[in-house]
C-alpha positions as CSV (number, residue, x, y, z in Angstrom):
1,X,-119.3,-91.0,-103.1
2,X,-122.8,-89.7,-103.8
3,X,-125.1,-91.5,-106.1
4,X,-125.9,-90.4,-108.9
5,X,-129.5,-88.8,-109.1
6,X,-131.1,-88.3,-113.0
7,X,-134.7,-88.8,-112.2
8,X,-137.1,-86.7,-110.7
9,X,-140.8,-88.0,-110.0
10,X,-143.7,-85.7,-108.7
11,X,-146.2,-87.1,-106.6
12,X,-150.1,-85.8,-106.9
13,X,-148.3,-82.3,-107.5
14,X,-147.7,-82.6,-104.2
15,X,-143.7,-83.7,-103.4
16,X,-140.6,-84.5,-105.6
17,X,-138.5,-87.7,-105.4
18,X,-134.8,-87.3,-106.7
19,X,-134.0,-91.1,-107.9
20,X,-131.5,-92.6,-110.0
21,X,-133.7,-94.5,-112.7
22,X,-131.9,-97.8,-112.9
23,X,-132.6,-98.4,-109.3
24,X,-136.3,-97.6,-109.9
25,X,-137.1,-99.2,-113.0
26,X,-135.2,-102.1,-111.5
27,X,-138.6,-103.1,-109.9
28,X,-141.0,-101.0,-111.6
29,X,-142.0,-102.2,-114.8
30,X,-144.7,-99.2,-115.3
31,X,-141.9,-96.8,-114.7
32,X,-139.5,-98.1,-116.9
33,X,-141.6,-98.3,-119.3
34,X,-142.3,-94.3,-119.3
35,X,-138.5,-93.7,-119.0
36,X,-138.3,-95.6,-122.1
37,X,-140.4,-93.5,-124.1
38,X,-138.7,-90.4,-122.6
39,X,-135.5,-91.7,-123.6
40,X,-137.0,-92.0,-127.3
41,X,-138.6,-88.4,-127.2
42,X,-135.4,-86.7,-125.9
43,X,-131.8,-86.2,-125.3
44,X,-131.9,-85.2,-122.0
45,X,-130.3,-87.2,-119.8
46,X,-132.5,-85.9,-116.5
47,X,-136.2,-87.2,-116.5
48,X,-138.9,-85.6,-114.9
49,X,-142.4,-88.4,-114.3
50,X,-145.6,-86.7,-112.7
51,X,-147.4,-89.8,-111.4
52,X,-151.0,-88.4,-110.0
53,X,-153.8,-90.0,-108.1
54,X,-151.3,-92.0,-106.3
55,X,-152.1,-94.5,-104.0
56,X,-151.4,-93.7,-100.4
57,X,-149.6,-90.1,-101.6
58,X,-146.2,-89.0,-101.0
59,X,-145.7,-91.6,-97.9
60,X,-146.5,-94.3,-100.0
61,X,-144.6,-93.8,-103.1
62,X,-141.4,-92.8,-100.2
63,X,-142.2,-96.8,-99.2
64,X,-141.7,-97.9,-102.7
65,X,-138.7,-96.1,-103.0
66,X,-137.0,-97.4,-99.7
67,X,-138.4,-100.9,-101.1
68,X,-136.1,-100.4,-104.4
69,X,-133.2,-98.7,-103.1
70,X,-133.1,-101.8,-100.3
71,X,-132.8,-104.0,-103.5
72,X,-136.2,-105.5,-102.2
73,X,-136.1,-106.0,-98.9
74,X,-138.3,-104.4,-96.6
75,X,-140.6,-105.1,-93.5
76,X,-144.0,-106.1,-94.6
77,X,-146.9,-105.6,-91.7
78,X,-150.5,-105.8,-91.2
79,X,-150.4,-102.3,-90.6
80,X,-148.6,-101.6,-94.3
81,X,-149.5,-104.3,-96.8
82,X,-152.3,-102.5,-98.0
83,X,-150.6,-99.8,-99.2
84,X,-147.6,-101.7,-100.3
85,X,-150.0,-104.0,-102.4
86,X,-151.8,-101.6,-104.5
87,X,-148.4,-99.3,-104.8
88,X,-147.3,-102.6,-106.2
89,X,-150.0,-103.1,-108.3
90,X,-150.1,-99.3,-109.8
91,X,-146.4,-99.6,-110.6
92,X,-146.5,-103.0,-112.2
93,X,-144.0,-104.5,-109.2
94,X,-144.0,-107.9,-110.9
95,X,-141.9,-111.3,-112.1
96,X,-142.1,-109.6,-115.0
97,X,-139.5,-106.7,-113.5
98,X,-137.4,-108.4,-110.9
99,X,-137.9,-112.0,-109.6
100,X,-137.9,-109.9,-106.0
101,X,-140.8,-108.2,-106.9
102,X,-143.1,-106.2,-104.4
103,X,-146.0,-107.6,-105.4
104,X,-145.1,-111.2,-104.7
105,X,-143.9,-110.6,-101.5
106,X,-147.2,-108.8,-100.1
107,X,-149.3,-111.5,-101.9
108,X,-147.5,-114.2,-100.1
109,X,-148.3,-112.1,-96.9
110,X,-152.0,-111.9,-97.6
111,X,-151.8,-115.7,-98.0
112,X,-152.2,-115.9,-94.1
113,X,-154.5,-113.4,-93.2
114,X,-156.9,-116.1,-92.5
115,X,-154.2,-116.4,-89.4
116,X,-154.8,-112.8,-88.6
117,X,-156.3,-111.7,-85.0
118,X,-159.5,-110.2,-85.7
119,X,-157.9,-106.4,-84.2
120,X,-155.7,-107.0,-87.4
121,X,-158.2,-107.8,-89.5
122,X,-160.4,-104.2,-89.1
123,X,-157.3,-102.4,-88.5
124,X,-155.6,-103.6,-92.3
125,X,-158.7,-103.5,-94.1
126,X,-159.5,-99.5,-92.1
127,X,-156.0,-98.4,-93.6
128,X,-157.6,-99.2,-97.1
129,X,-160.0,-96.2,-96.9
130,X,-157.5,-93.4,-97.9
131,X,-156.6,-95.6,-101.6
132,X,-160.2,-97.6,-101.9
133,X,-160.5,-97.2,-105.2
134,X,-157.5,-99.1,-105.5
135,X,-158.0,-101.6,-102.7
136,X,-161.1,-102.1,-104.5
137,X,-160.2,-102.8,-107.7
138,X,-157.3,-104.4,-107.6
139,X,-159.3,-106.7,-105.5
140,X,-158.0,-106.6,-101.9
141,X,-161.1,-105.3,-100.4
142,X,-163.0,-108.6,-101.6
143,X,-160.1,-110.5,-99.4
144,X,-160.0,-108.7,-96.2
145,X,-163.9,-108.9,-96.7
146,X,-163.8,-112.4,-96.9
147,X,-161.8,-113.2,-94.4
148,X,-163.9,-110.8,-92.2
149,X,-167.2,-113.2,-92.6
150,X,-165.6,-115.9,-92.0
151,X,-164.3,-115.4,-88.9
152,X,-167.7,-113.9,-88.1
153,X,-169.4,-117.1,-88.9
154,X,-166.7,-118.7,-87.2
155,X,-167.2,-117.5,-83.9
156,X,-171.5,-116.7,-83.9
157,X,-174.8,-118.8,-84.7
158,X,-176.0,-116.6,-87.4
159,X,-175.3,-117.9,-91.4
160,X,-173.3,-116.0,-93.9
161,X,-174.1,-116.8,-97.2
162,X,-172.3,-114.8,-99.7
163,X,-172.2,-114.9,-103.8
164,X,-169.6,-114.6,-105.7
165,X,-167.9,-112.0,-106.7
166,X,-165.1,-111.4,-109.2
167,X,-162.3,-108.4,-109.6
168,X,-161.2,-106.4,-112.2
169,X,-158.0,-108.3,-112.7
170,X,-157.8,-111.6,-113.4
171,X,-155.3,-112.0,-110.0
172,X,-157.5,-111.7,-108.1
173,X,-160.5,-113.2,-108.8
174,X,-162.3,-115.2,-106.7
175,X,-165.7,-116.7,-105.5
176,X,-166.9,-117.5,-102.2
177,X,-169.5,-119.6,-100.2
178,X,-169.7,-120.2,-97.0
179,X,-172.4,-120.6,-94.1
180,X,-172.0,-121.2,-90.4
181,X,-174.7,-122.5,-87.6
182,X,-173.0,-122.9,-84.8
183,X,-169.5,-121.4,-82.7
184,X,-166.5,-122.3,-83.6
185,X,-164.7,-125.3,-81.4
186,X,-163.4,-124.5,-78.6
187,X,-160.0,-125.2,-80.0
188,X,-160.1,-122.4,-82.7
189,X,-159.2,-118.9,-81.4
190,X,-161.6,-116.6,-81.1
191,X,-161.3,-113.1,-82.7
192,X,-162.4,-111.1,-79.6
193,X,-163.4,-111.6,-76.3
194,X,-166.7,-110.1,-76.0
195,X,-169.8,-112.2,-75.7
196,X,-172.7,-112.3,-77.4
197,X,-173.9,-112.9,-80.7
198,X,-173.9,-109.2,-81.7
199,X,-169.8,-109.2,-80.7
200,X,-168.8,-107.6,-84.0
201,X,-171.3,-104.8,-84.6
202,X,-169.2,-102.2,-81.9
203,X,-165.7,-103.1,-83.9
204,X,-167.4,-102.6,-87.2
205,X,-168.1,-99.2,-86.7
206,X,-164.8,-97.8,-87.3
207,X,-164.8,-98.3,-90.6
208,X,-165.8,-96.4,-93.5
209,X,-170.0,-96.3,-95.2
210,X,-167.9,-97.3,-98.2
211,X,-166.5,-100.7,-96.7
212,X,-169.5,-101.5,-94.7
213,X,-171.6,-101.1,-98.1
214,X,-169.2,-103.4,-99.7
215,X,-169.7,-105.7,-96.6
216,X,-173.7,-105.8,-97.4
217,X,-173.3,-105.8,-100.9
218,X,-170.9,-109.2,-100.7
219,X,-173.6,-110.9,-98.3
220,X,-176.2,-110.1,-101.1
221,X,-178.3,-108.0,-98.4
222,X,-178.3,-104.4,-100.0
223,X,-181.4,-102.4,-100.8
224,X,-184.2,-104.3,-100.9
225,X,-182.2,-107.4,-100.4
226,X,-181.8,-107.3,-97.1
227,X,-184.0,-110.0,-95.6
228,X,-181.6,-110.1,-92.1
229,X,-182.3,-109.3,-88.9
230,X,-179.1,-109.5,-87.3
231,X,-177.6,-106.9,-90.3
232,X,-180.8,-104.6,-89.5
233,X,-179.9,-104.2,-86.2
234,X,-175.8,-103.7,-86.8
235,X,-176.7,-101.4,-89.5
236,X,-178.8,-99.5,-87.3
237,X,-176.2,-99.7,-84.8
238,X,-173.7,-98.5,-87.1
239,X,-176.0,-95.4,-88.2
240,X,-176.4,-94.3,-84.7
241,X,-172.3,-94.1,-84.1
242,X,-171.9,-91.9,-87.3
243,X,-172.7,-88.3,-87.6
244,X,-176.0,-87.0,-88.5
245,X,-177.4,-84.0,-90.6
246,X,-174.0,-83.2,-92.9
247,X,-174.3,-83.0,-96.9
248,X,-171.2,-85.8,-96.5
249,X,-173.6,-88.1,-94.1
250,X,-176.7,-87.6,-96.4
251,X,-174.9,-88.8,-99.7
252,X,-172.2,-91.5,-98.0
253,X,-174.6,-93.5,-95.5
254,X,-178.1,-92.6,-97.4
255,X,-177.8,-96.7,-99.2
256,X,-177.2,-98.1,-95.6
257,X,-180.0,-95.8,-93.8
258,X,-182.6,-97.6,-96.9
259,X,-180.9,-100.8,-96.4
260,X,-182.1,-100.8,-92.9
261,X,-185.5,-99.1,-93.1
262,X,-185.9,-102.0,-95.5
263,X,-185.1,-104.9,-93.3
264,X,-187.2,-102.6,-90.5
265,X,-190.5,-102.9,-92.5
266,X,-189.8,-107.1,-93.1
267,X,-190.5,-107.4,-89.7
268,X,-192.5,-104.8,-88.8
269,X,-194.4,-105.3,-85.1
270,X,-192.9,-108.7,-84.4
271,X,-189.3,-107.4,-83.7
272,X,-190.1,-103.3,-83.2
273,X,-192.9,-101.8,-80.7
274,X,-193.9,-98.6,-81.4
275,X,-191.3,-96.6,-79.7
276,X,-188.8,-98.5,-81.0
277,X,-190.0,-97.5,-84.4
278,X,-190.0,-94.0,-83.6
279,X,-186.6,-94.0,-82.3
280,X,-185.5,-95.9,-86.0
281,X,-187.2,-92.6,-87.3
282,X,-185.0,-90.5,-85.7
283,X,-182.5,-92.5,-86.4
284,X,-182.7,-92.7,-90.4
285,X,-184.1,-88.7,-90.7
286,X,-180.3,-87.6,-90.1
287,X,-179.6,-89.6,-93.5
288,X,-180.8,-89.0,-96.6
289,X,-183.4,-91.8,-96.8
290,X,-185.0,-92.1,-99.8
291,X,-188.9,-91.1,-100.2
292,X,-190.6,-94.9,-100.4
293,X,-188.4,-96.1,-97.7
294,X,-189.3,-93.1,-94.8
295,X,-193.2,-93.2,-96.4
296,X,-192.8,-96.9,-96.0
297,X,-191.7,-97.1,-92.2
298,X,-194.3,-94.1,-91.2
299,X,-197.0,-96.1,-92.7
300,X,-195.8,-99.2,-90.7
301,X,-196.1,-96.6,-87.7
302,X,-198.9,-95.1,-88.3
303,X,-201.0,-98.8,-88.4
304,X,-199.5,-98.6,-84.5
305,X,-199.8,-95.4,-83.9
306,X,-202.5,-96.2,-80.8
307,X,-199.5,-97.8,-79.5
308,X,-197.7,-94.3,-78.7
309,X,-196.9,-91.5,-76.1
310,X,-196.7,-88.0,-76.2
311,X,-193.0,-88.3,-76.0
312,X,-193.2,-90.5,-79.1
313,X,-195.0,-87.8,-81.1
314,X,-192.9,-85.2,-80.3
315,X,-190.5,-85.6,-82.9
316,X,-187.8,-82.4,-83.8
317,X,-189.7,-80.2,-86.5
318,X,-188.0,-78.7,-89.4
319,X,-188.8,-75.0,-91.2
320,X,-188.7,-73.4,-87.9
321,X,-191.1,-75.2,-85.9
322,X,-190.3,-76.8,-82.6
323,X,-192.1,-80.4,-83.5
324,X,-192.8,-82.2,-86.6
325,X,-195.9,-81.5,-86.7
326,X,-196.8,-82.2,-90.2
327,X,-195.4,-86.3,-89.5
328,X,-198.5,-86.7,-86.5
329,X,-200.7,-85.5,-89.2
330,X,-199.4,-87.9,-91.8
331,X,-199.1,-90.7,-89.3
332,X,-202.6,-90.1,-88.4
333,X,-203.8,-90.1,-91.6
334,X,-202.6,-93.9,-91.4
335,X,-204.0,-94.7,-88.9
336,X,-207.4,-93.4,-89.5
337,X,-207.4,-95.4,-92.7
338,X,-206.1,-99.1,-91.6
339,X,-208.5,-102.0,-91.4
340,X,-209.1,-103.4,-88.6
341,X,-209.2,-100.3,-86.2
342,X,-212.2,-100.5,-83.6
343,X,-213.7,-97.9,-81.6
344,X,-211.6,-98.7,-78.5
345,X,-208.4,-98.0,-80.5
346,X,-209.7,-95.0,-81.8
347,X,-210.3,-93.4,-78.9
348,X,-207.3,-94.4,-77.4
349,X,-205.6,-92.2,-80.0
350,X,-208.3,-89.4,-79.3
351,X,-206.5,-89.3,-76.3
352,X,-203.1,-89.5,-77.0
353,X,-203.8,-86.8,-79.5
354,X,-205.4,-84.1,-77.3
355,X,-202.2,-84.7,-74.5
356,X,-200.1,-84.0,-77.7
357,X,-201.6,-80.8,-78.6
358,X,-201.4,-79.3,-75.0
359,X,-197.3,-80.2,-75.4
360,X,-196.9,-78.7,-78.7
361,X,-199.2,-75.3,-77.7
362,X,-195.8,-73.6,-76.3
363,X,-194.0,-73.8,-79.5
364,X,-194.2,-70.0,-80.7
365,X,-193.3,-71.2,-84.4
366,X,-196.9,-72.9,-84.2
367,X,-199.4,-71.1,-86.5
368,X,-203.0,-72.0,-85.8
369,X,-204.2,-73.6,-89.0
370,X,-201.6,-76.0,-88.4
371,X,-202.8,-76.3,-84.4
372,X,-206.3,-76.8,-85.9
373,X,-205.3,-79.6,-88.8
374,X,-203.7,-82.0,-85.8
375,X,-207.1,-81.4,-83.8
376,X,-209.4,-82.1,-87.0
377,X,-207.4,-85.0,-88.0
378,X,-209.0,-87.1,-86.3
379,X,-212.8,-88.6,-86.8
380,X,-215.4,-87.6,-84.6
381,X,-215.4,-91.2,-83.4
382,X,-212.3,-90.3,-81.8
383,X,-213.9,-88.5,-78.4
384,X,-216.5,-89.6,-76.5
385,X,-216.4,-85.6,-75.9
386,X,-214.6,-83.0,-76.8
387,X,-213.2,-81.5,-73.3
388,X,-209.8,-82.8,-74.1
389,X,-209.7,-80.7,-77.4
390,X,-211.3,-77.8,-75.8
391,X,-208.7,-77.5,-73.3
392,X,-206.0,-77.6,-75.2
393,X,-207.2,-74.8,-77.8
394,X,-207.9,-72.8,-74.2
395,X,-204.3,-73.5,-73.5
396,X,-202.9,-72.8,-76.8
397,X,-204.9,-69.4,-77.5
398,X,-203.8,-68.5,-73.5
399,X,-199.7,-69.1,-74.9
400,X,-200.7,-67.1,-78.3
401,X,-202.2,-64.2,-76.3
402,X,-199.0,-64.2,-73.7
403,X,-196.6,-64.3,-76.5
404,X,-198.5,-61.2,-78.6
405,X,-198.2,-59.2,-75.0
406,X,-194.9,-59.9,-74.8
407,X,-194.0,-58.1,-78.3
């Protein structure tokens, strides 16, 4: 015989369950409380819930439902505890429902993440990203975070130090400190089998800006926090595997790209040669790095800007122009105006510069006030003569004067 069916619940407008609403509010303590004051309002013995912004959609509410009509049993996995938990959470799946309660059972299954392979690990905490506002608050995030560092600091030589940190919910609230100097024993399994102390940064990059800012923000590294080497370089790392240039990329990754730039200008020359800081540039340009940070790292590249090569300097242009030819002049500037510059120096970027303007003669987008500014940039120190900067305006009015012909 067919079961009876007197509840209907629409989720995020999107698809109706047909329930019966003992079986439901059986488990769900948030839902039986609305069918309560349904019940109060009305007569009618049919009940129609809209339940928006749910966590996971459709699939996962369809989860919670083959949870309650399986009078609480059901296959909990790395793969779906995340979901399960926060459904959980948002329906009030307590003790204070059902002594079989959905949320007990996917705590006591979070219990032994710490027993988790690392794959796991990153794949669980990746199938947060369609609910994080959930994951987040209800305070799962934190967990697979933690549990994330500490196999890290498990298995490398650099330290973790991480403050603590507390939820929204007094469940799950927690604190955590914890450092590590050297690899685990050789008895403890290790989470991959790559080598190296940068073994994590390529399986870190699957996951969302969100998480990895969360990541940062736990290790007390953000912003101008970020006083680590090894997170400059994953965080660069992790820049140059995302996509560059769209309104999504500027706004999502633009904390990150600073975050790095930052921890870029602690160490300056030491740890980045001059090309190396160009390619960081390049690098950072396809975010939307914030104005102090970008005038910060040209500066630092400008004080080295002897250091470069023509292929350095020719950096993409924006507004139509082939090269950027308004950064040379700005990274000039710079230079021309650090201490400590001698004549040698000088005129070993006289050079450099001359070379640069015969490359960037071709581009047709060039006007000549602009040509001329790159060539007076410069102090007359610069050039022992002025041959270098003589050919290249004979090579750049030549291009000019093909191009007009050609119209």
């Amino acid at each position: 015989m067919p079961q009876f069916i007197n509840l209907q619940i629409i989720i995020n407008d999107q698809h109706a369950f047909f329930l019966h609403e003992n079986i439901i509010s059986a488990f769900s303590g948030r839902l039986k409380k609305i069918i309560r004051k349904q019940k109060r309002k009305t007569q009618i013995e049919n009940y129609v819930i809209e339940l928006n912004d749910f966590p996971g959609g459709p699939d996962g509410f369809e989860q919670v439902a083959r949870f309650c009509y399986s009078y609480g049993g059901v296959e909990i996995t790395v793969s779906n505890v995340p979901l399960l938990y926060c459904c959980a959470f948002f329906l009030g799946m307590t003790e204070k429902t059902s002594t079989n309660n959905l949320l007990r059972q996917t705590e006591k299954f979070l219990e032994g993440m710490f027993d988790w392979s690392w794959t796991d690990l990153i794949m669980s905490l990746r199938s947060c990203e369609p609910f994080f506002s959930y994951a987040d608050s209800y305070g799962l995030i934190q967990k697979f975070i933690f549990a994330l560092l500490a196999k890290i600091a498990q298995n490398s030589d650099m330290n973790f130090i991480t403050s603590s940190s507390s939820s929204s919910s007094p469940e799950t609230s927690f604190g955590f400190r914890f450092s590590s100097t050297s690899k685990a024993s050789p008895e403890s399994a290790s989470p991959c089998t790559k080598s190296g102390k940068d073994w994590w940064f390529d399986d870190l990059t699957i996951l969302s800006p969100k998480i990895i800012e969360k990541i940062i923000r736990n290790l007390g590294a953000y912003g101008n926090q970020n006083n680590s080497f090894t997170l400059t370089r994953f965080l660069l790392h992790y820049l140059k595997s995302r996509p560059q240039g769209s309104p999504t990329s500027k706004s999502e990754y633009g904390g990150l790209a600073d975050t790095a730039v930052h921890g870029v200008i602690l160490v300056g020359k030491t740890k980045f040669s001059c090309r190396k800081l160009f390619w960081v540039l390049r690098l950072v340009s396809g975010f939307s790095l914030s104005k102090d940070y970008r005038a910060g790292l040209e500066r630092l590249i400008g004080e080295n800007l002897d250091e470069a090569t023509v292929d350095d300097l020719l950096v993409s242009g924006h507004n139509k122009g082939v090269y950027d030819v308004n950064l040379v002049i700005r990274l000039i500037t710079v230079f021309v105006n650090s201490e400590g510059v001698n004549s040698e120096k000088m005129k070993k970027l006289g050079r450099l510069i001359d070379n640069y303007l015969r490359e960037i003669s071709p581009d047709q987008n060039l006007n000549t006030s602009k040509f001329l500014a790159v060539a007076e940039s410069l102090p007359h120190s610069a050039r022992d003569c002025f041959d270098g900067v003589y050919r290249a305006i004979d090579f750049y009015l030549q291009i000019k004067a093909l191009q007009m012909s050609q119209l």
